[in-house]
Residue frames as a rotation matrix with the C-alpha (Angstrom) as fourth column:
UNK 1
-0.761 0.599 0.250 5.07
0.345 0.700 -0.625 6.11
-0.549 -0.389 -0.739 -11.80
UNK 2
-0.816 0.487 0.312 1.92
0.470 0.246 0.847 5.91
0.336 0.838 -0.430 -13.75
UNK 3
-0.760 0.637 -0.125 -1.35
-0.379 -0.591 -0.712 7.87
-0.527 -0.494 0.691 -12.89
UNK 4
-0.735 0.677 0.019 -4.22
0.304 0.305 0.902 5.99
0.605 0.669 -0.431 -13.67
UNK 5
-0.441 0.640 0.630 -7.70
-0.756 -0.643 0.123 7.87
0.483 -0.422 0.767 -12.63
UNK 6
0.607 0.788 0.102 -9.60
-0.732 0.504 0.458 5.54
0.309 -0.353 0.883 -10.21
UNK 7
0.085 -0.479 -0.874 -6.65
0.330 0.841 -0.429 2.78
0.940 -0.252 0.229 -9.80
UNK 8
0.903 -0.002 0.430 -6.15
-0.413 -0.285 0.865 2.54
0.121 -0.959 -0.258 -6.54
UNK 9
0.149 -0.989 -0.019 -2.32
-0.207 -0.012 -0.978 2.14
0.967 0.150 -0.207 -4.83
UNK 10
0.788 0.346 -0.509 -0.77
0.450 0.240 0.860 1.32
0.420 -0.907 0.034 -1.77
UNK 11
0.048 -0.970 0.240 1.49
0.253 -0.220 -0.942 3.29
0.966 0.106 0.235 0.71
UNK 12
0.253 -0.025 -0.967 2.84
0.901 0.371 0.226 3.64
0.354 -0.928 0.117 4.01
UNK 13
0.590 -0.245 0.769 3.18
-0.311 -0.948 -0.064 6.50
0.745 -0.202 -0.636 6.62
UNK 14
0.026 -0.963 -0.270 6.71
0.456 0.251 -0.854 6.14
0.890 -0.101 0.445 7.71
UNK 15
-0.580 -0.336 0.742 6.13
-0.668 -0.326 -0.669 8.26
0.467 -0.884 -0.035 10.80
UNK 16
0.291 0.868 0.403 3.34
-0.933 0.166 0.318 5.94
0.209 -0.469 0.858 11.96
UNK 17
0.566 -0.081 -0.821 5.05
-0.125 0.975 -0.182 2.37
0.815 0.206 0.542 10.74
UNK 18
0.416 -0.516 0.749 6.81
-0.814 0.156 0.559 0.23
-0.405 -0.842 -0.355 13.73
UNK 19
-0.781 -0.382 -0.494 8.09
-0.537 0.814 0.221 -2.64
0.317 0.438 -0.841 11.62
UNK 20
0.209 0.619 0.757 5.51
-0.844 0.505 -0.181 -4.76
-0.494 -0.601 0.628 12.42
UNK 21
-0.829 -0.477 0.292 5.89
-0.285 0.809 0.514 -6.87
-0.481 0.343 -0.807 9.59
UNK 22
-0.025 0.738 0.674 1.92
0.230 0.661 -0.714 -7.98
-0.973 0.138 -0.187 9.02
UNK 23
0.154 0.087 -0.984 2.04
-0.713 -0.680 -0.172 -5.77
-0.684 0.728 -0.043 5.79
UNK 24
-0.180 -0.660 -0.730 4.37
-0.982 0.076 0.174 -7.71
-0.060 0.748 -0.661 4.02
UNK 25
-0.885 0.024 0.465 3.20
-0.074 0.979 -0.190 -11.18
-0.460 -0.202 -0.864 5.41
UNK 26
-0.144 0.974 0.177 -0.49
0.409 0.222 -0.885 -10.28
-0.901 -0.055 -0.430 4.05
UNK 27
0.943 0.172 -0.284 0.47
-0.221 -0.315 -0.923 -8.33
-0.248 0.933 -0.259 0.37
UNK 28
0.031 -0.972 0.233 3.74
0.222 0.234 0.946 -9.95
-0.974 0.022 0.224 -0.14
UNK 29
0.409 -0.062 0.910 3.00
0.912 0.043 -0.407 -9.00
-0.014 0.997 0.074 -4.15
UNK 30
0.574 -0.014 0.819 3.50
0.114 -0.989 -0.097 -5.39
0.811 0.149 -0.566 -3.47
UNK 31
0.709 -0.288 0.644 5.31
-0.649 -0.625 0.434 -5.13
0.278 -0.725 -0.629 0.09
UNK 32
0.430 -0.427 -0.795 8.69
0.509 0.842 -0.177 -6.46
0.746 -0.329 0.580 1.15
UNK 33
0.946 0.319 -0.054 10.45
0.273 -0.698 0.661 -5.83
0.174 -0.641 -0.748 3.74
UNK 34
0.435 -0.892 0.122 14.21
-0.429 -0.325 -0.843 -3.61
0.792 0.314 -0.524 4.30
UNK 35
-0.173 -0.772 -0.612 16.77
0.163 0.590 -0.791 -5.18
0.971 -0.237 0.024 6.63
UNK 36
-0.964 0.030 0.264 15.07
-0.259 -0.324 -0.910 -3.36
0.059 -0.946 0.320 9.98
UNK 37
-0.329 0.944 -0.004 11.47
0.805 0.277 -0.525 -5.20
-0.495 -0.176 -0.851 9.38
UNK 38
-0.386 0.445 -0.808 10.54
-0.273 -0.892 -0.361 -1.93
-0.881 0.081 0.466 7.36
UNK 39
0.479 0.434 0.762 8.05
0.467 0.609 -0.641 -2.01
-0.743 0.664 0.089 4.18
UNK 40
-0.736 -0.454 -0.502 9.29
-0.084 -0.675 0.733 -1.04
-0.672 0.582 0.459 1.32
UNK 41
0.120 0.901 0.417 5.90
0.319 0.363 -0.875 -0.99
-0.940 0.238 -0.244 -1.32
UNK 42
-0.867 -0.410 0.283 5.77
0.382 -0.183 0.906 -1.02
-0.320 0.893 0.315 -4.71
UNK 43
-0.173 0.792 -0.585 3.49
0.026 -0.590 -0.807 1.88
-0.985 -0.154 0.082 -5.62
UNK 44
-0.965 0.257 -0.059 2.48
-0.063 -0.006 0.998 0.86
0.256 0.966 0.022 -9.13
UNK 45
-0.305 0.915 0.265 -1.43
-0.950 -0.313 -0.011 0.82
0.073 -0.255 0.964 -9.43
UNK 46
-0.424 0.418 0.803 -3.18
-0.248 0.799 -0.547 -2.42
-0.871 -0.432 -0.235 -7.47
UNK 47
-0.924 0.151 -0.351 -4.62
-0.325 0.174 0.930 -5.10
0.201 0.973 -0.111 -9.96
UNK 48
0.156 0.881 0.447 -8.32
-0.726 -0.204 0.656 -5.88
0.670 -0.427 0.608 -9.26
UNK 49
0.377 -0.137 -0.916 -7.23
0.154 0.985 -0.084 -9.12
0.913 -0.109 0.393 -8.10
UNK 50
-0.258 -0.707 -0.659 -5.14
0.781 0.249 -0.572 -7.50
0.569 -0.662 0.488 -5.26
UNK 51
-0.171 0.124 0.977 -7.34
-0.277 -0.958 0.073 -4.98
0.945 -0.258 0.198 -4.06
UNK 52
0.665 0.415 -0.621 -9.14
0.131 0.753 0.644 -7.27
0.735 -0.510 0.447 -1.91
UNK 53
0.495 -0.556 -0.667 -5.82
0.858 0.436 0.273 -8.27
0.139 -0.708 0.693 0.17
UNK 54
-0.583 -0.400 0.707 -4.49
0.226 -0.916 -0.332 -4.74
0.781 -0.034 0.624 -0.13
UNK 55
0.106 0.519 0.848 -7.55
-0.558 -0.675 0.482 -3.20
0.823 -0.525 0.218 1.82
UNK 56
0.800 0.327 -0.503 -7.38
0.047 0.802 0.596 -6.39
0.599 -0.500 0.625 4.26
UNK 57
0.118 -0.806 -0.580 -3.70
0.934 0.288 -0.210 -5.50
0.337 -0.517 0.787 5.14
UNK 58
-0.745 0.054 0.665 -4.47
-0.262 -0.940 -0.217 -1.83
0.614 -0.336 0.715 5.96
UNK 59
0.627 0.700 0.343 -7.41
-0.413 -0.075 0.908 -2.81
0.661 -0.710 0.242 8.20
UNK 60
0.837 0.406 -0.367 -4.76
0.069 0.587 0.807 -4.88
0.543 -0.700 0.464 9.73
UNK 61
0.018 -0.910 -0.414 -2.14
0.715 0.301 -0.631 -3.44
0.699 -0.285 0.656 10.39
UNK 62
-0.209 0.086 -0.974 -1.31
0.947 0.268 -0.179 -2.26
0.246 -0.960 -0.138 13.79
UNK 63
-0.636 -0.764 -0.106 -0.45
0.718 -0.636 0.281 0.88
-0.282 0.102 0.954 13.27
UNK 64
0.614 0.654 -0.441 -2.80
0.184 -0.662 -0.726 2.43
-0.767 0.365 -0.527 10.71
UNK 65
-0.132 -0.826 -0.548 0.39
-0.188 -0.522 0.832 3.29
-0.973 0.213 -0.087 8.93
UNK 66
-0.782 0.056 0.620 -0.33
0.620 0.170 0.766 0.86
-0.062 0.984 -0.168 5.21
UNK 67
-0.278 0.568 -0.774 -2.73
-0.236 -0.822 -0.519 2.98
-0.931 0.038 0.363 3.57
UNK 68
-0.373 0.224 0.900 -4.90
0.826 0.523 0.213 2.10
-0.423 0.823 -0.380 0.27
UNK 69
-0.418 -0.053 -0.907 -5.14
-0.069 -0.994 0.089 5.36
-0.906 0.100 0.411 -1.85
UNK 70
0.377 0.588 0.716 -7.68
0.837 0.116 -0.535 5.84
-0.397 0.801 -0.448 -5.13
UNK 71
-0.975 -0.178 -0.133 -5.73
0.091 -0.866 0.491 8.60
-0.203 0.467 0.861 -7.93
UNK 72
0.227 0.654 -0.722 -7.66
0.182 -0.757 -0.628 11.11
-0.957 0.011 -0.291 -8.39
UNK 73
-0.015 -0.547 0.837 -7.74
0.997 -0.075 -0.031 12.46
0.079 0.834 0.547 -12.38
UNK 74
-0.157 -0.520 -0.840 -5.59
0.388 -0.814 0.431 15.78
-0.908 -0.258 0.330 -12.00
UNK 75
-0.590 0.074 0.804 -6.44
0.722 -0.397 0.567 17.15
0.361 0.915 0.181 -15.65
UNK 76
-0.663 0.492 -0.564 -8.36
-0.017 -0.763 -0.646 20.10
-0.748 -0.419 0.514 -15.87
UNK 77
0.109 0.978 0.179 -11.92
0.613 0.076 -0.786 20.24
-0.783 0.195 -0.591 -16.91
């Protein structure tokens, strides 16, 4: 996976997820789901276009569990 500084990404905390489902019903570009209602997410960096609905399905999902995550640039100074 790429590392772009500032892009921002989405992922899920697997101890938190219940299958809910809303994830995938509200970023279907990035989140489908596996054969038990789980997300799987494609963690390439978000295009501006999909932050928007990215942050909108972490506020909603039940859980807390989707998560919207800005890389940090790891280089040294």
């Amino acid at each position: 996976m790429s590392r772009v500084p500032g892009a921002q990404r989405v992922r899920v905390n697997p101890i938190a997820c219940e299958a809910h489902g809303m994830c995938a019903e509200l970023l279907p570009e990035r989140i489908s789901l596996d054969e038990w209602g789980y997300p799987i997410v494609d963690e390439r960096p978000l295009p501006p276009a999909l932050v928007g609905h990215a942050r909108r399905a972490a506020q909603a999902c039940p859980t807390f569990a989707l998560l919207l995550d800005r890389q940090r640039d790891t280089r040294a100074s």
